[in-house]
KOLVEX-6395 format. One record per residue: residue number from 1; y, x, z of N, C-alpha, C, CB in turn. Coordinates in steps of 0.2 Angstrom, whole numbers. Glycine has a CB too. Layout:
N
+-----+-------+-------+-------+-------+-------+-------+-------+-------+-------+-------+-------+-------+
|  nr |   nc2 |   nc1 |   nc3 |  cac2 |  cac1 |  cac3 |   cc2 |   cc1 |   cc3 |  cbc2 |  cbc1 |  cbc3 |
+-----+-------+-------+-------+-------+-------+-------+-------+-------+-------+-------+-------+-------+
| NUM |     Y |     X |     Z |     Y |     X |     Z |     Y |     X |     Z |     Y |     X |     Z |
...
+-----+-------+-------+-------+-------+-------+-------+-------+-------+-------+-------+-------+-------+
This chain:
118
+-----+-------+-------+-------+-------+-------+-------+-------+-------+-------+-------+-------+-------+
|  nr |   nc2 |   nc1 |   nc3 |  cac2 |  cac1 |  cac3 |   cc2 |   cc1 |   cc3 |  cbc2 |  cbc1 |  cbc3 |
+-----+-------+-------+-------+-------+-------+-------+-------+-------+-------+-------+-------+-------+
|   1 |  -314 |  -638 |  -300 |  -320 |  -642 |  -299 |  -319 |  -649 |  -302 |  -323 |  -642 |  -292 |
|   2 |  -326 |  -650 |  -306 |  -323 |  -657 |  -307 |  -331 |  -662 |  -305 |  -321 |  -657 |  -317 |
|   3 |  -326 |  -668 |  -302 |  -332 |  -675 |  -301 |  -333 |  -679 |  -304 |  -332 |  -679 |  -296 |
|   4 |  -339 |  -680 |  -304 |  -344 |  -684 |  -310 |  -344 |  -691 |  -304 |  -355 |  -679 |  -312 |
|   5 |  -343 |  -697 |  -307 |  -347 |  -703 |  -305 |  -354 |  -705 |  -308 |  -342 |  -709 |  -305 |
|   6 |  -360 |  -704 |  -302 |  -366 |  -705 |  -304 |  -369 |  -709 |  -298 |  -369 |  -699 |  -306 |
|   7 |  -375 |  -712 |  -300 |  -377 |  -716 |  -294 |  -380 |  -711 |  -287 |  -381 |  -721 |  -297 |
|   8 |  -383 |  -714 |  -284 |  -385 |  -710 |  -279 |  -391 |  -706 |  -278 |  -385 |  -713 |  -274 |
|   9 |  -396 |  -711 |  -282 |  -402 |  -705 |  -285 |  -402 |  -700 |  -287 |  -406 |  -707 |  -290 |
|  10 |  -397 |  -699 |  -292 |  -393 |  -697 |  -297 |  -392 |  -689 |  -292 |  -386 |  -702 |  -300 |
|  11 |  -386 |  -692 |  -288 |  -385 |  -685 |  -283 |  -390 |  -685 |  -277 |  -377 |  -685 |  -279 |
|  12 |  -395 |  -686 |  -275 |  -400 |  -686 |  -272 |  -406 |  -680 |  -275 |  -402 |  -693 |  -272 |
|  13 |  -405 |  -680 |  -282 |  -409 |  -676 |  -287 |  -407 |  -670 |  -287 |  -409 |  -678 |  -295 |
|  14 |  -401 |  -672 |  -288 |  -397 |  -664 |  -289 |  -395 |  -659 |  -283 |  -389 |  -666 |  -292 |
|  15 |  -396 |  -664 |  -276 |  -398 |  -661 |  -271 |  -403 |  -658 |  -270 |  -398 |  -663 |  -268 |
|  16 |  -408 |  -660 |  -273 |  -415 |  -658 |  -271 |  -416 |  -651 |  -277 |  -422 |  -665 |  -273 |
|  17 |  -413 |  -653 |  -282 |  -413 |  -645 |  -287 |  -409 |  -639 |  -280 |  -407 |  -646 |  -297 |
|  18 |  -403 |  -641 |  -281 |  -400 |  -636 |  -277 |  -403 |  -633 |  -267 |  -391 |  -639 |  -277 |
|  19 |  -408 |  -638 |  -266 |  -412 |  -636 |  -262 |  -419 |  -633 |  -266 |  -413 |  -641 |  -259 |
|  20 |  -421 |  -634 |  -270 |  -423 |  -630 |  -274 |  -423 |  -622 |  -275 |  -421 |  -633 |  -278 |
|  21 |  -418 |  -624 |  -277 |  -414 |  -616 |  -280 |  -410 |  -612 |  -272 |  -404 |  -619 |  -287 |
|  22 |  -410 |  -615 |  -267 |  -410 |  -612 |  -260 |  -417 |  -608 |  -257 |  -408 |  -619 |  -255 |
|  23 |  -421 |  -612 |  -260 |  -430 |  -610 |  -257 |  -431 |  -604 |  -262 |  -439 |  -617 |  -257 |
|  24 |  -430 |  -603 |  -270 |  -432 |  -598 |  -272 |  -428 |  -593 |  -275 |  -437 |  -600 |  -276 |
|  25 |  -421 |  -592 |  -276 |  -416 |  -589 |  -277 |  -414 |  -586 |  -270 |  -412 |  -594 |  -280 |
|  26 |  -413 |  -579 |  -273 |  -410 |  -574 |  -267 |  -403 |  -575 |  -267 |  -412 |  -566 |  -266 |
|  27 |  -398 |  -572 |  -263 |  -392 |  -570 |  -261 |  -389 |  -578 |  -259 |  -389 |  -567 |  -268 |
|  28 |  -384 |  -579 |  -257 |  -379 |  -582 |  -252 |  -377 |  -589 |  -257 |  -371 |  -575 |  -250 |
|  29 |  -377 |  -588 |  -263 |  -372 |  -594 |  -267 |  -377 |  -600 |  -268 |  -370 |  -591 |  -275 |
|  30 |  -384 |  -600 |  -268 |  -388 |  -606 |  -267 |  -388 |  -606 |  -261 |  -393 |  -606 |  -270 |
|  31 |  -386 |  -605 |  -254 |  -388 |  -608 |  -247 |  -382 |  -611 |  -249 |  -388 |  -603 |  -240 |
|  32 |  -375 |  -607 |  -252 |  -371 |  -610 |  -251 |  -367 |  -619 |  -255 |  -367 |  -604 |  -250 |
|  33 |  -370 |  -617 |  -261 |  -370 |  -623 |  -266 |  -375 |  -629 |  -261 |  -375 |  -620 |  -275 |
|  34 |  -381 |  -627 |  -261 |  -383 |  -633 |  -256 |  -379 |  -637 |  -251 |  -387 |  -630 |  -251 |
|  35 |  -375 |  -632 |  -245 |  -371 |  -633 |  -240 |  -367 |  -638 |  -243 |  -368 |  -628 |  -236 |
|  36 |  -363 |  -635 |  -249 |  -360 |  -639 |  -250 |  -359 |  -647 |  -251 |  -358 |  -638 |  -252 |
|  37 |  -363 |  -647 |  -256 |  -366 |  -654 |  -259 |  -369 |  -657 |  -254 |  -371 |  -654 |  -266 |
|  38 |  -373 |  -654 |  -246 |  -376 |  -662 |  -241 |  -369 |  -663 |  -239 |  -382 |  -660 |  -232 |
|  39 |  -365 |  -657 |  -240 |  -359 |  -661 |  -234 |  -357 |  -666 |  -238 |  -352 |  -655 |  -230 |
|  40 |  -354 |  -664 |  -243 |  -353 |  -669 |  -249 |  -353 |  -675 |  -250 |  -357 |  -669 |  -254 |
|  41 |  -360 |  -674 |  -249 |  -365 |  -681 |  -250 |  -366 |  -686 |  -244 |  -375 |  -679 |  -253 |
|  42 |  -364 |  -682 |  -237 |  -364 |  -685 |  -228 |  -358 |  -687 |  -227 |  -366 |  -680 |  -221 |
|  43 |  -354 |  -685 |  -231 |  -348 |  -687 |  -231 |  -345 |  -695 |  -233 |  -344 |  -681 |  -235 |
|  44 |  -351 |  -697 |  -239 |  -349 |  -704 |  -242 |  -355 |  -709 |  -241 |  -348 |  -703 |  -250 |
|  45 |  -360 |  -707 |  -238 |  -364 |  -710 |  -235 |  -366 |  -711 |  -228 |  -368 |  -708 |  -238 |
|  46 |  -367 |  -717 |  -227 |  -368 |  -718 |  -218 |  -374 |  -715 |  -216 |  -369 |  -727 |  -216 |
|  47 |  -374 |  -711 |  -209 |  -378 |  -706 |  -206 |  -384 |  -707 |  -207 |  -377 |  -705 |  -200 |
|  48 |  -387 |  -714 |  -203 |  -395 |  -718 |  -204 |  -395 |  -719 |  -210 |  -396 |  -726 |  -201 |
|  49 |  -391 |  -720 |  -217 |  -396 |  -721 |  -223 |  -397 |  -714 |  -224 |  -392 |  -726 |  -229 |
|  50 |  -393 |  -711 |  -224 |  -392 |  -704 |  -226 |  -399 |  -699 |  -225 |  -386 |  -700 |  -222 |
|  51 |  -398 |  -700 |  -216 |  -405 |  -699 |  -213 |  -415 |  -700 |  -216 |  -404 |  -704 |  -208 |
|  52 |  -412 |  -705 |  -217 |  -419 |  -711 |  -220 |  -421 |  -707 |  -227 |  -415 |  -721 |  -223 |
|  53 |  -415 |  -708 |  -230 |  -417 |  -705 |  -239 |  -420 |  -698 |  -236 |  -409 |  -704 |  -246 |
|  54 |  -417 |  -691 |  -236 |  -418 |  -687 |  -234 |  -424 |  -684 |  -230 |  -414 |  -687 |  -234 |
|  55 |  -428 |  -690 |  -226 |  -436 |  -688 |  -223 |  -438 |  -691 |  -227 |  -440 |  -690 |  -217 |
|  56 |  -438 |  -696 |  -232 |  -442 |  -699 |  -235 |  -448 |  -696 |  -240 |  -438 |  -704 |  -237 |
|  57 |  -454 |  -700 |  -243 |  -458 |  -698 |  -248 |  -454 |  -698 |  -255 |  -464 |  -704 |  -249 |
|  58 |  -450 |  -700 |  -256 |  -445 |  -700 |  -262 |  -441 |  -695 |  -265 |  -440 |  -704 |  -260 |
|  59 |  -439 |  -694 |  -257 |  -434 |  -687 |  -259 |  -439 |  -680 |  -258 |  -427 |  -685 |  -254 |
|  60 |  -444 |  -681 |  -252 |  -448 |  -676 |  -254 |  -452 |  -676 |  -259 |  -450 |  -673 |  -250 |
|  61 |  -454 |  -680 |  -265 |  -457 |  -678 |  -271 |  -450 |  -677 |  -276 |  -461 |  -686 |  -274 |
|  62 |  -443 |  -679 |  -274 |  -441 |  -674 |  -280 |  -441 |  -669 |  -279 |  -436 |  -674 |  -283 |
|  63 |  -439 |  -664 |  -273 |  -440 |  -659 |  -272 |  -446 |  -654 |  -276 |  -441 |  -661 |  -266 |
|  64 |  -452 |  -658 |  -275 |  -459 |  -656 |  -275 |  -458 |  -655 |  -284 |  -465 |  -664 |  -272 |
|  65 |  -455 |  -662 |  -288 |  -454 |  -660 |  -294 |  -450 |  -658 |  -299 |  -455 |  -663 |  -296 |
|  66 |  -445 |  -656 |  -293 |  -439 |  -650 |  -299 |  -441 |  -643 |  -294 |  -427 |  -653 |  -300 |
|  67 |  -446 |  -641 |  -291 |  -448 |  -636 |  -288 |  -456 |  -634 |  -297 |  -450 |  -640 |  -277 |
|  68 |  -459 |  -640 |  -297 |  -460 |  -638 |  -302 |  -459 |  -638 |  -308 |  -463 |  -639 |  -302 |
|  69 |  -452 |  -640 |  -310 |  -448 |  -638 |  -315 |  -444 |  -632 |  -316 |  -445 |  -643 |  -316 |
|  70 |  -443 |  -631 |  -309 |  -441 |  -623 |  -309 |  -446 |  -617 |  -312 |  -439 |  -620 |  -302 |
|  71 |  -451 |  -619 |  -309 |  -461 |  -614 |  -309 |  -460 |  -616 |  -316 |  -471 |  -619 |  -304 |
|  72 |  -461 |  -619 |  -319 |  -463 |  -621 |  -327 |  -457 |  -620 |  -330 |  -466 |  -629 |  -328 |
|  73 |  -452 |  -617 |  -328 |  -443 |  -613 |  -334 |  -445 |  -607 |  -334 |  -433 |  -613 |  -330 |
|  74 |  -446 |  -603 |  -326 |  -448 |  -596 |  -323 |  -453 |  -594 |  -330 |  -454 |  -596 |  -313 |
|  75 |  -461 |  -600 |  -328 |  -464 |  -596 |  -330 |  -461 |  -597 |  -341 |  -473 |  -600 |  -327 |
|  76 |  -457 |  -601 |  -344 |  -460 |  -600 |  -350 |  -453 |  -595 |  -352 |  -462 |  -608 |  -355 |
|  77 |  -451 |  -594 |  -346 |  -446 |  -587 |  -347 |  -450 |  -582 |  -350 |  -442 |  -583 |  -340 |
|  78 |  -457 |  -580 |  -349 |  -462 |  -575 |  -349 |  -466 |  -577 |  -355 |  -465 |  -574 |  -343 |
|  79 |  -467 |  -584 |  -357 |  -471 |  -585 |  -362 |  -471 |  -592 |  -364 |  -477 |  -583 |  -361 |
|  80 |  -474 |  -594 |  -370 |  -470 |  -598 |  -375 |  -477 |  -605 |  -368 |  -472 |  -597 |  -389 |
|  81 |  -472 |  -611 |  -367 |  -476 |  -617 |  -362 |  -474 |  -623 |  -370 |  -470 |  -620 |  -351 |
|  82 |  -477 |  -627 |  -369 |  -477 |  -633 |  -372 |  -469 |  -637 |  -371 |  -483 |  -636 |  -369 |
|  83 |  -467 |  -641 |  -375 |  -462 |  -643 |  -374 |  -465 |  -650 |  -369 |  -458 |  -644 |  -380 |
|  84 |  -471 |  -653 |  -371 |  -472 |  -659 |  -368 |  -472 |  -657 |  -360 |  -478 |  -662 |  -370 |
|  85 |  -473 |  -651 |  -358 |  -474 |  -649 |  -350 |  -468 |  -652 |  -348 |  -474 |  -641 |  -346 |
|  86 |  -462 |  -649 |  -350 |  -455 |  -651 |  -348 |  -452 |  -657 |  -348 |  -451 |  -649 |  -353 |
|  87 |  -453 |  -661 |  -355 |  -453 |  -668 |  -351 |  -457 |  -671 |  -350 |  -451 |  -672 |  -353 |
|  88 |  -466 |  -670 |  -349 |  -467 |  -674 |  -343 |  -466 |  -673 |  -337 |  -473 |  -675 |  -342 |
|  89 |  -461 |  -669 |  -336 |  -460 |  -666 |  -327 |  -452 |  -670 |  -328 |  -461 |  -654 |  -324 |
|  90 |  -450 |  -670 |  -331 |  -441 |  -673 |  -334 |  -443 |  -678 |  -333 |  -437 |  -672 |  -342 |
|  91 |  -448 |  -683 |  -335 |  -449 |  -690 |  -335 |  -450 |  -692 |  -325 |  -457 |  -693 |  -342 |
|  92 |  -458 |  -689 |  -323 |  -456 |  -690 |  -318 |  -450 |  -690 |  -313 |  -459 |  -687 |  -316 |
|  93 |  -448 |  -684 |  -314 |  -439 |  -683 |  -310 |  -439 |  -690 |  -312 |  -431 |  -677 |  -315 |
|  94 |  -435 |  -695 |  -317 |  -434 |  -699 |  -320 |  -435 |  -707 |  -316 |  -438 |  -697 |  -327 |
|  95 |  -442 |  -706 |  -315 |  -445 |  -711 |  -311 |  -445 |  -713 |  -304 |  -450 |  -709 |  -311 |
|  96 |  -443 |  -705 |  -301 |  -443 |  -703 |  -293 |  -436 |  -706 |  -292 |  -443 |  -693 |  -291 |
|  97 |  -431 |  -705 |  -299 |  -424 |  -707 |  -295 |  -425 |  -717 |  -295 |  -415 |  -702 |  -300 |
|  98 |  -428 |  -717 |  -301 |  -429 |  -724 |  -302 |  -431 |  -728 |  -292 |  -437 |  -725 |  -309 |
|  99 |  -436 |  -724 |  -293 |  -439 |  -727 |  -284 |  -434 |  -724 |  -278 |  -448 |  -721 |  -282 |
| 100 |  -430 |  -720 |  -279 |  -428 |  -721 |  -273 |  -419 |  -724 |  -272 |  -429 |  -714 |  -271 |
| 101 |  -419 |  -724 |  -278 |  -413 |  -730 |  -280 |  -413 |  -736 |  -278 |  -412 |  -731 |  -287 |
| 102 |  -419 |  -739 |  -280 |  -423 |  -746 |  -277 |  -422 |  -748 |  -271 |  -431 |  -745 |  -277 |
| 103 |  -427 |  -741 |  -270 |  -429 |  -741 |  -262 |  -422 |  -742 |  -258 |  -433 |  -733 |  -259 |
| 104 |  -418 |  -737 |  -258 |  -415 |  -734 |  -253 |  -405 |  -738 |  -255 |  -416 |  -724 |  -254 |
| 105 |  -406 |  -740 |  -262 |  -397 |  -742 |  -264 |  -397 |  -746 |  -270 |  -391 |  -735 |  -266 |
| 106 |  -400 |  -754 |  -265 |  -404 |  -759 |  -272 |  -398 |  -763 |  -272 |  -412 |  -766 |  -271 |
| 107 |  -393 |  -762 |  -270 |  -384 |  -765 |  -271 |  -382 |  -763 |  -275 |  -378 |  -765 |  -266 |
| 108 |  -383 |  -759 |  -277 |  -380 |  -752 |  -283 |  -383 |  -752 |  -289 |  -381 |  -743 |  -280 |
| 109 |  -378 |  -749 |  -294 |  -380 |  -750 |  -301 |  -384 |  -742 |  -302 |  -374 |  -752 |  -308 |
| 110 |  -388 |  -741 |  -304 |  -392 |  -735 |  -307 |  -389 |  -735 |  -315 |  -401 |  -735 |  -307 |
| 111 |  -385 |  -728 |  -315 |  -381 |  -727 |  -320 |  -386 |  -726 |  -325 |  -377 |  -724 |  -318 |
| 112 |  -392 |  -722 |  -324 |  -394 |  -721 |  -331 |  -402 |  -726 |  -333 |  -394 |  -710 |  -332 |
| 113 |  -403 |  -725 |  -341 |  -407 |  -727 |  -344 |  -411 |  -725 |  -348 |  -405 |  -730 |  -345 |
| 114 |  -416 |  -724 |  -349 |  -421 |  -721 |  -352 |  -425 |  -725 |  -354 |  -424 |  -716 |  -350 |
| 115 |  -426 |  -723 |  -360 |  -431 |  -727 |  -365 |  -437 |  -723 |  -365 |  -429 |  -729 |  -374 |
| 116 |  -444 |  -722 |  -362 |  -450 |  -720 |  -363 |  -456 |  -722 |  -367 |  -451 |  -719 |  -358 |
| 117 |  -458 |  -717 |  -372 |  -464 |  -720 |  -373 |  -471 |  -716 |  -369 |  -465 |  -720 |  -380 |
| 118 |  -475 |  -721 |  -369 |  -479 |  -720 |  -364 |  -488 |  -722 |  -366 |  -476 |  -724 |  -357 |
+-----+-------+-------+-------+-------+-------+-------+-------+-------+-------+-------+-------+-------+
């Protein structure tokens, strides 16, 4: 296995995909990919912040928006989708981690950058 240093949005996102992929994927390997990565992630973070992010509006819109990035892969498995769907739902992601970086770990550097136009 190998670890990536990323900021905490970052793995907050990638949580919310692999919670993702736990609500709509069958068999044992997405409950179990989830399990792993909270413990992961509760392992390096203090309980109360941990807590906080994870009710929050923040993380339940990433959720909300790589839940519809999965809907919108599914569906253009079956037929040709626009590429702009993809990354306007890539950009939001984008945004969500922006906001909960802010919010939740404004001591910390957000490792990535994106140039949008808009």
């Amino acid at each position: 296995m190998i670890s990536l240093l990323v900021d905490e949005s970052f793995a907050f996102d990638y949580l919310s995909i692999l919670k993702v992929k736990e609500l709509n994927c069958s068999g044992l390997q997405p409950k179990e990919n989830y399990k792993k990565c909270l413990s992961h992630l509760q392992e390096r973070i203090p309980k109360s912040e941990f807590d906080k992010v994870l009710s929050s509006e923040e993380y339940e819109g990433m959720i909300t928006t790589n839940g519809k990035v999965f809907l919108i892969i599914e569906e253009a498995r079956k037929r040709e989708i626009p590429a702009k769907v993809v990354d306007d739902l890539n950009n939001e992601r984008y945004f969500l981690r922006k906001k909960l970086q802010k919010k939740f770990f404004t001591g910390c550097h957000q490792t990535e950058t994106k140039t949008i136009d808009e």
